[in-house]
C-alpha positions as protocol buffer text, in pm:
chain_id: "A"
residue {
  index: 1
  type: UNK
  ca { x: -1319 y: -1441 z: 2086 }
}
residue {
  index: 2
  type: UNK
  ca { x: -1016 y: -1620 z: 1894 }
}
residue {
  index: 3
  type: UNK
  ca { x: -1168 y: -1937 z: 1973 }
}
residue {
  index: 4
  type: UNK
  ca { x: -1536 y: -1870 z: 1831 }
}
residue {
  index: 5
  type: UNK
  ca { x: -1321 y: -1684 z: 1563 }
}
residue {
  index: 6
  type: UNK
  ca { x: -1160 y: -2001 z: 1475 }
}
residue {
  index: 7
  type: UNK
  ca { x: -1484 y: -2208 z: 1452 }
}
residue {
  index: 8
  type: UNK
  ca { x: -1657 y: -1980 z: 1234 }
}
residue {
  index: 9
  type: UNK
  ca { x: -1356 y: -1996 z: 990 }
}
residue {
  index: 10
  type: UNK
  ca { x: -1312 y: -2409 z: 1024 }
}
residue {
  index: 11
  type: UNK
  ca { x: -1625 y: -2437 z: 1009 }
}
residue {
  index: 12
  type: UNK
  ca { x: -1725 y: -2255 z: 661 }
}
residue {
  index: 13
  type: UNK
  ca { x: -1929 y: -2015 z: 853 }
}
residue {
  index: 14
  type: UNK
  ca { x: -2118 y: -2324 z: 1040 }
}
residue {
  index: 15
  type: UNK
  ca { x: -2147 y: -2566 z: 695 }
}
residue {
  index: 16
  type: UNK
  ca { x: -1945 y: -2818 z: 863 }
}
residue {
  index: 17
  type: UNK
  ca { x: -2227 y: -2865 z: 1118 }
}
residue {
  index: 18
  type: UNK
  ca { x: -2458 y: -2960 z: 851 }
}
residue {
  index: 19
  type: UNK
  ca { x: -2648 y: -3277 z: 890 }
}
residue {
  index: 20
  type: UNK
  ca { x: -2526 y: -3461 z: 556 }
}
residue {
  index: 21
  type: UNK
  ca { x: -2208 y: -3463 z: 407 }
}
residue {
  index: 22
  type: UNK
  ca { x: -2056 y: -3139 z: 499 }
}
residue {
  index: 23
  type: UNK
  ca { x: -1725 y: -3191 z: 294 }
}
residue {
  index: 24
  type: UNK
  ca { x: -1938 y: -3208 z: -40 }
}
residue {
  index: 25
  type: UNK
  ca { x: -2146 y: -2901 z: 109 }
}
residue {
  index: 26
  type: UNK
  ca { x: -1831 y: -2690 z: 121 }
}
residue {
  index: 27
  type: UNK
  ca { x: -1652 y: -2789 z: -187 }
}
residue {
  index: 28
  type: UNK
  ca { x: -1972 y: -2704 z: -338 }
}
residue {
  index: 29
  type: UNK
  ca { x: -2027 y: -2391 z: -173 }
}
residue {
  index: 30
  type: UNK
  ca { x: -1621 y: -2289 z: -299 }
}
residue {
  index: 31
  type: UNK
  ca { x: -1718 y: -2402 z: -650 }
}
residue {
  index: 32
  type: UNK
  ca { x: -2036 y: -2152 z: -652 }
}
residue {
  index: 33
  type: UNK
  ca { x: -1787 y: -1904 z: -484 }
}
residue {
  index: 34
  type: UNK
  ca { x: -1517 y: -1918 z: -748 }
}
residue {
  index: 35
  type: UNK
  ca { x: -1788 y: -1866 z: -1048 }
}
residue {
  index: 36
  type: UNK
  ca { x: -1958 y: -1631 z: -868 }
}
residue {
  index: 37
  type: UNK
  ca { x: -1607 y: -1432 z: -875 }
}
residue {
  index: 38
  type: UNK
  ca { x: -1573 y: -1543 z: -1203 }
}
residue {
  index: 39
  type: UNK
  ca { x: -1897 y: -1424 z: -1374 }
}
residue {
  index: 40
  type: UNK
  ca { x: -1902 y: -1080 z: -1203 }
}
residue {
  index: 41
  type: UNK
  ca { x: -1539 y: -1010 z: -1333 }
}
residue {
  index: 42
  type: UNK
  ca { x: -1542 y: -1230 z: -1628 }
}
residue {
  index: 43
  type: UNK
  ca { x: -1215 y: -1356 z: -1507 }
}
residue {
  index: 44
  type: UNK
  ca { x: -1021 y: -1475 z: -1265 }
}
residue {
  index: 45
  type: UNK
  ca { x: -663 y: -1336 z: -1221 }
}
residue {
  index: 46
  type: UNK
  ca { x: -397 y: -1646 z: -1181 }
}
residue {
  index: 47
  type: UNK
  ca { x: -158 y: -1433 z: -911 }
}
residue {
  index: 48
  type: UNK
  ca { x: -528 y: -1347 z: -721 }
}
residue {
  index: 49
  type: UNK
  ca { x: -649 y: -1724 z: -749 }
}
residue {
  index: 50
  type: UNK
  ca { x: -300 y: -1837 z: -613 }
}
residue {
  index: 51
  type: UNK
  ca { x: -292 y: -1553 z: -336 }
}
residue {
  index: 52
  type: UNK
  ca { x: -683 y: -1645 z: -184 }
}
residue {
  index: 53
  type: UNK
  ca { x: -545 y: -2017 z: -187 }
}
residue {
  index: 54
  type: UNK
  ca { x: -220 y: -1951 z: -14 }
}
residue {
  index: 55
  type: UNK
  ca { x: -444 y: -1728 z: 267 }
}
residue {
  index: 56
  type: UNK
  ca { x: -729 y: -1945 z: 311 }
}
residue {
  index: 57
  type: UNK
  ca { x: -467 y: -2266 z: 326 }
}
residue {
  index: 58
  type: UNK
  ca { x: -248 y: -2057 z: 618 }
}
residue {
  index: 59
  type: UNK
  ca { x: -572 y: -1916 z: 819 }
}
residue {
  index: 60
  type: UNK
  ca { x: -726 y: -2248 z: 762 }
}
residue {
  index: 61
  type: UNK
  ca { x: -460 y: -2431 z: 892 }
}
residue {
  index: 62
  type: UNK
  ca { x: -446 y: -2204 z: 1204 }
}
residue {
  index: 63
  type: UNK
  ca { x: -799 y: -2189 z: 1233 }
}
residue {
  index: 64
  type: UNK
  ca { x: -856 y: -2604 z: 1200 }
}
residue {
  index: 65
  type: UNK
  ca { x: -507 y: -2629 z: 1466 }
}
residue {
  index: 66
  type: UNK
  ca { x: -685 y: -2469 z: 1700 }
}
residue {
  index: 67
  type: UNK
  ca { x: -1022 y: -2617 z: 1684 }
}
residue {
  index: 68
  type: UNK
  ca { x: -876 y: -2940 z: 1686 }
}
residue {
  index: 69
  type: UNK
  ca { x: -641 y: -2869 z: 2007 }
}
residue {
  index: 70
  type: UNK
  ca { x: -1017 y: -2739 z: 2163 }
}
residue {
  index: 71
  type: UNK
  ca { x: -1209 y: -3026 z: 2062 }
}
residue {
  index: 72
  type: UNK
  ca { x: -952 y: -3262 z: 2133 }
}
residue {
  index: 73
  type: UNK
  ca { x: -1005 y: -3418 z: 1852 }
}
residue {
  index: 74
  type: UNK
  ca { x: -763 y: -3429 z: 1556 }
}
residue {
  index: 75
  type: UNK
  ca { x: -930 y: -3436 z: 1286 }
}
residue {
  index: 76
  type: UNK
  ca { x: -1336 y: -3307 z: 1373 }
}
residue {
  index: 77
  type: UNK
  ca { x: -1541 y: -3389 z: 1081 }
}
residue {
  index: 78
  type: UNK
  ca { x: -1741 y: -2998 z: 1092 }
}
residue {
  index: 79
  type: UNK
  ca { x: -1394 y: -2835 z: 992 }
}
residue {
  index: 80
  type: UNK
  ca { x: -1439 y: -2800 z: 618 }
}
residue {
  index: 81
  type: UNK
  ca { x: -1219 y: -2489 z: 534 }
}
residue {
  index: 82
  type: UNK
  ca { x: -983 y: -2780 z: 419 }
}
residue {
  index: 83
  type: UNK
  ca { x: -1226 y: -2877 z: 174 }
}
residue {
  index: 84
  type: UNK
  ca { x: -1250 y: -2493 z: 57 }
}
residue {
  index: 85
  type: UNK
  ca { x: -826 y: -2459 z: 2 }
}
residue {
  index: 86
  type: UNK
  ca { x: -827 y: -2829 z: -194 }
}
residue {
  index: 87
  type: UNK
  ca { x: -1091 y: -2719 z: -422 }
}
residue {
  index: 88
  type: UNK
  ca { x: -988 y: -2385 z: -539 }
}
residue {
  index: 89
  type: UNK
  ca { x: -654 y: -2542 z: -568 }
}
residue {
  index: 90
  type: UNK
  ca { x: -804 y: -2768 z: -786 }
}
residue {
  index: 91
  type: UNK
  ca { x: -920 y: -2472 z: -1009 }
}
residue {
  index: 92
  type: UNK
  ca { x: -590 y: -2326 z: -1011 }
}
residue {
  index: 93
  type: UNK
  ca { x: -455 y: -2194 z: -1354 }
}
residue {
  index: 94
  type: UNK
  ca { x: -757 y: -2398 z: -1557 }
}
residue {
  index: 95
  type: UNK
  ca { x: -997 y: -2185 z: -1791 }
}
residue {
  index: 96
  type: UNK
  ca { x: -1313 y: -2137 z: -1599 }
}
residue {
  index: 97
  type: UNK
  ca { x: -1591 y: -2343 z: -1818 }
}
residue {
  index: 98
  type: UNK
  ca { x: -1916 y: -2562 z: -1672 }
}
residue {
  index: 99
  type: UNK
  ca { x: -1631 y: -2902 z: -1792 }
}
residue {
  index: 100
  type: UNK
  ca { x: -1372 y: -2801 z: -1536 }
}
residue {
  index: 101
  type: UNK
  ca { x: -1589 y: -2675 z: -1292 }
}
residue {
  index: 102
  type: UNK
  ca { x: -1811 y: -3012 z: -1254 }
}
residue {
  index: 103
  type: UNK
  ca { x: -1547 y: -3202 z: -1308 }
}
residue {
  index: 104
  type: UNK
  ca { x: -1282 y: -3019 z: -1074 }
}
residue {
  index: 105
  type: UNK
  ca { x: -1556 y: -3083 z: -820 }
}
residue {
  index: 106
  type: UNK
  ca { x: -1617 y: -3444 z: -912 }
}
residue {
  index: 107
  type: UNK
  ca { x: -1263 y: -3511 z: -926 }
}
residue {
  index: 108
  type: UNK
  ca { x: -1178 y: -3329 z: -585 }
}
residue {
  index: 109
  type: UNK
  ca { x: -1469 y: -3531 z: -426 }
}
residue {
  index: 110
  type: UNK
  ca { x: -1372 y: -3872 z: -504 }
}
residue {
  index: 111
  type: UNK
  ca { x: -955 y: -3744 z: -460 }
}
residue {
  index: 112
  type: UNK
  ca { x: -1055 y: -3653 z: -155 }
}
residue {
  index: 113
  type: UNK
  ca { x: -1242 y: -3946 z: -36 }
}
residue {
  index: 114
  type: UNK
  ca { x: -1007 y: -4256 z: -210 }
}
residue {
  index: 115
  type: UNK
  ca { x: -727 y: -4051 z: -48 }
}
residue {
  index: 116
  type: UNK
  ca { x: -465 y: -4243 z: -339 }
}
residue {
  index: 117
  type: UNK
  ca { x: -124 y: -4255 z: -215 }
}
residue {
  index: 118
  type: UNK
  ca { x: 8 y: -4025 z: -24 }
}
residue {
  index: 119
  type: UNK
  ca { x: -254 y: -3859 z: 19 }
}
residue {
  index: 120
  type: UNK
  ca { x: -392 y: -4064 z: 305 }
}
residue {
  index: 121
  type: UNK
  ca { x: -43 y: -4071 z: 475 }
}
residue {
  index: 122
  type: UNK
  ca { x: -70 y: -3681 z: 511 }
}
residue {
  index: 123
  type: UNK
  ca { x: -329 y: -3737 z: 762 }
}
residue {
  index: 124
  type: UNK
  ca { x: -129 y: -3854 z: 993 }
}
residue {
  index: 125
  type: UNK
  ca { x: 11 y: -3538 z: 1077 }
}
residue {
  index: 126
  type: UNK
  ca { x: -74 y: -3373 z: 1397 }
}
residue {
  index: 127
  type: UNK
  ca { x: -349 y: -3143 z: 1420 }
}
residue {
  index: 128
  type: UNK
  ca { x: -389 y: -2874 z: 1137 }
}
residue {
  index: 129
  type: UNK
  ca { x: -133 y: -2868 z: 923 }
}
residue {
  index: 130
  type: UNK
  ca { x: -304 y: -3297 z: 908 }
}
residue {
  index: 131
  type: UNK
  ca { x: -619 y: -3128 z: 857 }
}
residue {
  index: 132
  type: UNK
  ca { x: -537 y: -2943 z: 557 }
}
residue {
  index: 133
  type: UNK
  ca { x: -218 y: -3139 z: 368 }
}
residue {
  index: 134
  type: UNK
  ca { x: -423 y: -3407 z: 262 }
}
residue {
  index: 135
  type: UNK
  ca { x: -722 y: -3194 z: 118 }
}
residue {
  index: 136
  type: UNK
  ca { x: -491 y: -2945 z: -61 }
}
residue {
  index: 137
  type: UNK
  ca { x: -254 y: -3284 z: -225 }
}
residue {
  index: 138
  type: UNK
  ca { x: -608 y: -3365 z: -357 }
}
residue {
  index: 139
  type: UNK
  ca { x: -666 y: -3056 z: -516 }
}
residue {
  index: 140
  type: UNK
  ca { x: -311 y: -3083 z: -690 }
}
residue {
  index: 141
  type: UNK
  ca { x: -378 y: -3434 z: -773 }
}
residue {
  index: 142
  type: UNK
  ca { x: -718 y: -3315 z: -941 }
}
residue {
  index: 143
  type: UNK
  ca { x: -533 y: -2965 z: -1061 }
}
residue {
  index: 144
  type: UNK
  ca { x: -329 y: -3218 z: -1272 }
}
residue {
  index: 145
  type: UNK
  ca { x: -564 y: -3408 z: -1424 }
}
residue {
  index: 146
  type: UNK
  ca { x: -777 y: -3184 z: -1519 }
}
residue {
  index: 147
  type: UNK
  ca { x: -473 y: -2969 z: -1667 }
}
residue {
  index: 148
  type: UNK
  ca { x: -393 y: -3261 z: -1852 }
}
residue {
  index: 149
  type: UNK
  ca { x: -753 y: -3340 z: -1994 }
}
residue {
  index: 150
  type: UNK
  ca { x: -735 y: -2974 z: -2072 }
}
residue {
  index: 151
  type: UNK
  ca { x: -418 y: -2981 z: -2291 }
}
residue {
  index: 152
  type: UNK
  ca { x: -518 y: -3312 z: -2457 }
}
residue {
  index: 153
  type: UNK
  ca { x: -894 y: -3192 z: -2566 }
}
């Protein structure tokens, strides 16, 4: 049970098993998520943003360790909940608006796949805590930048 527990969880519910890009899938699928929260509250607390991001990034984690120890595979390309925690960190504390959301995804994205140092050196670490680090220094890196377009517009 734990184990198919885990999968459903590292897996986004199955959207890592999607055929094409399943990284972009889920970051997409957290975007739509977050407004979706957004527009039915019309806003987003910052300590209630910051709390779902510390608990998906910890059940993720434990979630993508042990589907990795399973599979025997350190980093398996369905587990996307680390694609989930690095984009919502990358809305973090921003104004929700259609300019931070596309570009917090864009930015994420190409963050995520350039991997700009050390970002790609945060994959070398074993199993899930691997999995995760490098998608959630993404979603600071983008976090940043967009913060800083923010203040400067």
């Amino acid at each position: 049970m734990r184990k198919h527990l885990s999968l459903i969880v590292a897996s986004l519910l199955y959207v890592g098993y999607l055929p094409k890009a399943p990284g972009t899938c889920a970051s997409a699928a957290a975007t739509l998520g977050f407004f979706l929260v957004f527009y039915s509250s019309h806003r987003i607390l910052p300590g209630l943003h910051l709390t779902a991001v510390c608990l998906i990034s910890l059940v993720g984690t434990l979630a993508a360790d042990r589907v990795s120890r399973d599979s025997g595979n350190q980093d398996p390309s369905f587990v996307v909940i680390d694609e989930v925690a690095g984009q919502l960190l990358t809305f973090l504390f921003l104004p929700v608006s259609a300019f931070n959301l596309i570009s917090g995804f864009l930015l994420f994205r190409i963050l995520d796949i350039w991997k700009p140092y050390p970002i790609r050196k945060l994959e070398s670490l074993k199993h899930g805590v691997g999995i995760m680090a490098d998608d959630l220094l993404a979603g600071v890196y983008g976090n940043l930048i967009l913060q800083a377009i923010n203040y400067f517009i």
